[in-house]
N, C-alpha and C positions, 0 to 999 in steps of 0.2 A: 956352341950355339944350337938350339932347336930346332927341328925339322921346321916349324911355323917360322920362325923368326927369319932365316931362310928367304923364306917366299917374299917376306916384304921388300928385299933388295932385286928379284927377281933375278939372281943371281941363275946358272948353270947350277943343277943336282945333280949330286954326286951319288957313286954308289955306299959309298958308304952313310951318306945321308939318309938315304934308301931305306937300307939298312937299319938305321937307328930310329927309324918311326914309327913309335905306337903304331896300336891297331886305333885309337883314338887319337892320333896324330893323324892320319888318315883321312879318316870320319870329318873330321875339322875341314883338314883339303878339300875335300869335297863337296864339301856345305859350304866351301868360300869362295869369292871371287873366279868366274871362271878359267878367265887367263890363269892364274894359278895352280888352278887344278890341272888345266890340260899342260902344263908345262910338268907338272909329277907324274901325269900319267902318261906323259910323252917317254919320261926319263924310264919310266918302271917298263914302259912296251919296249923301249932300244937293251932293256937290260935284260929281257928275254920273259917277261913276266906275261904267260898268255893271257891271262882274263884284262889286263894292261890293255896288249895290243889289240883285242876285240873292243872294249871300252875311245880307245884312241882313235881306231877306224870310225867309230859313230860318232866323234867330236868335229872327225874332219869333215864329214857325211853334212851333219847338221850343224857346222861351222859356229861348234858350246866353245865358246875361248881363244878363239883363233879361225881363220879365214877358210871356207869350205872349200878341199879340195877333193874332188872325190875319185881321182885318180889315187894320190894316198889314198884316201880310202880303202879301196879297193888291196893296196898293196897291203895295210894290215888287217886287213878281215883276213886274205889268204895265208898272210903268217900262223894266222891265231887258229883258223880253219887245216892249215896242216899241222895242228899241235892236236886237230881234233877237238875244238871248241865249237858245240855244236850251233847257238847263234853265231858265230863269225859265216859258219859253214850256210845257217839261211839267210843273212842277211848280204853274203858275197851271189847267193841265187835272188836276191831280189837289185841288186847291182846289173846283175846281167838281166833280168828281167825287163827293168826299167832302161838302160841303157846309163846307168851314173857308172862315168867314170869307165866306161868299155862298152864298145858294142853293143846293143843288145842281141842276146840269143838266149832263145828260148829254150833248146837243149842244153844247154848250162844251164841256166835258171834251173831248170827240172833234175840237173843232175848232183847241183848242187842242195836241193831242197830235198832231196832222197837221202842224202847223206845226214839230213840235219835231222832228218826222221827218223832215221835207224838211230840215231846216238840218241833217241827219246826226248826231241824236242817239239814241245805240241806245237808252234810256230813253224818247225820244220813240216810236222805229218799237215800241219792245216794246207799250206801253201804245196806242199806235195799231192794230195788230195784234190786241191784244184786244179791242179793241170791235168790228171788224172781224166777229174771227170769233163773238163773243158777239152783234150787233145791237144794241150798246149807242151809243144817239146816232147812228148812223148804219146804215142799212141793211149785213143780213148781207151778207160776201162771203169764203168760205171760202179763194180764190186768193189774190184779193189780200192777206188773212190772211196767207196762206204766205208769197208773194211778201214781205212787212215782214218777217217772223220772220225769212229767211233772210238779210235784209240787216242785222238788228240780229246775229244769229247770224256773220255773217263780219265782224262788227266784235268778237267774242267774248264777245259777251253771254248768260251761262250760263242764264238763266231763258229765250230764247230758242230757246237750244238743246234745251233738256230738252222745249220746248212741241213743235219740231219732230219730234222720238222720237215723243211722243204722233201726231202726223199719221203716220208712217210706220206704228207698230205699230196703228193703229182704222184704216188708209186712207182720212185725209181729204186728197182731191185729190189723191193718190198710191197706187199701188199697196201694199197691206197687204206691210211688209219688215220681217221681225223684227230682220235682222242690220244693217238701219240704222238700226231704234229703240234697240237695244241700244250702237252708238257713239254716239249724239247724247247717251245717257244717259248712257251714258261721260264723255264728254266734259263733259255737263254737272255729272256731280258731280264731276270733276276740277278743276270753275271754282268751285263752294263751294254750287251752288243746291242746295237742302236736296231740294228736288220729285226732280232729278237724281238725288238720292246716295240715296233709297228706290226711285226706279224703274232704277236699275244694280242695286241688291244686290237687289230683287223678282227680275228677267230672270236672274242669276247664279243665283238661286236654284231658279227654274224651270230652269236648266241644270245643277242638282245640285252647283253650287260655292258649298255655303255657308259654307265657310271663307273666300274670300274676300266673300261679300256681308259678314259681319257684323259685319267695321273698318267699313264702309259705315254700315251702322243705329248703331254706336256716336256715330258723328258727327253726326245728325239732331238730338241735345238740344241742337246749341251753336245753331241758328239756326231751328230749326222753330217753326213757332206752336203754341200750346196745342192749337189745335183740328185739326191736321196731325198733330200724334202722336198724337191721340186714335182717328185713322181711320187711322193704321198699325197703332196695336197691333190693333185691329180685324181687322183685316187679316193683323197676322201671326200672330194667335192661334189663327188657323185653320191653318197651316202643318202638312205631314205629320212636318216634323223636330224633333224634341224640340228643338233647340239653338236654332231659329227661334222657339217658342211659349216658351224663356225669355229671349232677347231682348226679344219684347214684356212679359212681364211688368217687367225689368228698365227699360224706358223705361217704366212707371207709377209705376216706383219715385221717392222723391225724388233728386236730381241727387247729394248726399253715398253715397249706396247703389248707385249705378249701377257696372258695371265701368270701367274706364278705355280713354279714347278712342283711336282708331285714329290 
């Protein structure tokens, strides 16, 4: 019988099933029905398969195919994290952050996002970097802040990017340089970070180009949080240019009534 055919009786996976599955047997699982997926990649995490149990912690996490518990959770992230999986490693420091599934504490959080940094995870050095320069679980250090940002940053990690802008344009540990807050913004909403793509069309717009800032702000409703557009429109409703102050009106509007995206 096939690894596929298998899933439709929802039968227990064996290892030797395991075993006998494409790497397109797989690919299939995975594109299919969720219950079934997390039931193979239930089977591959207990059979010792670390990127398994990393993948299996974020099923229970965001409860893809079965019922969110994030207590497991928690219990295979740390499997997969002492196999040395460097997301298991930051997203067991975002567990402890948030309090899912354990206490929250913030010296975990930060100890375990130091860890996910060193093994070269730009997720790890970004979320490292922010406690950093916040004093969250670990004593403030605004350098060594930068010093993470820039290395999660030359790994193209856009929210890293956009944080850098921010150090250039206020002058933290860096001389106050408008025209390199202005690329890192660039840059960064070029990579999809929402932070990014309001602070390029803000700086365009202080540069009297608000034709192009405002494909910019069009794009903020597909990923921004509620409470992000709440402190743009804020923001841009104060603007001298009429075209900017109905922008913001237009991002309070519902998402059906908005003009269409850039």
């Amino acid at each position: 019988m096939s690894p596929i055919n298998t899933l439709k009786t929802m039968e227990p996976i064996s290892r030797q099933q395991l075993n006998a599955a494409t790497a397109d047997d797989l690919a299939e699982i995975l594109r299919g029905p969720r219950e079934r997926a997390a039931a193979w990649v239930r089977a591959a995490a207990e059979g010792g398969v670390v990127e398994a149990q990393a993948v299996f912690g974020q099923m229970l996490l965001d409860g893809q195919g079965l019922p969110v518990d994030r207590e497991q959770a928690v219990y295979w992230f740390k499997r997969a994290a002492d196999a040395n999986h460097a997301m298991a490693m930051n997203m067991l420091g975002q567990c402890h952050h948030h309090g899912w599934g354990v206490p929250a504490n913030l010296v975990l959080a930060t100890y375990w996002y130091r860890l996910a940094a060193q093994q070269g995870l730009d997720w790890g050095m970004y979320n490292y970097a922010t406690a950093l320069a916040l004093g969250e679980g670990v004593a403030a250090d605004r350098p060594q802040a930068l010093a993470w940002f820039e290395k999660a940053a030359a790994l193209g990690h856009a929210k890293s990017i956009n944080i850098i802008g921010g150090f250039h344009e206020d002058g933290w540990e860096v001389p106050v340089d408008k025209q390199q807050a202005f690329e890192h913004y660039r840059r960064a909403a070029q990579g999809g970070d929402f932070r990014g793509q309001f602070n390029y069309a803000r700086l365009l717009i202080e540069r009297g180009d608000v034709d192009a800032a405002l494909p910019w702000l069009d794009r903020l409703p597909e990923t921004a949080t509620p409470a992000f557009l709440a402190k743009a429109r804020a923001f841009l409703e104060q603007a001298a240019d009429a075209r900017v102050r109905a922008k913001a009106a237009e991002l309070a509007a519902p998402p059906a009534t908005r003009g269409p995206a850039a």
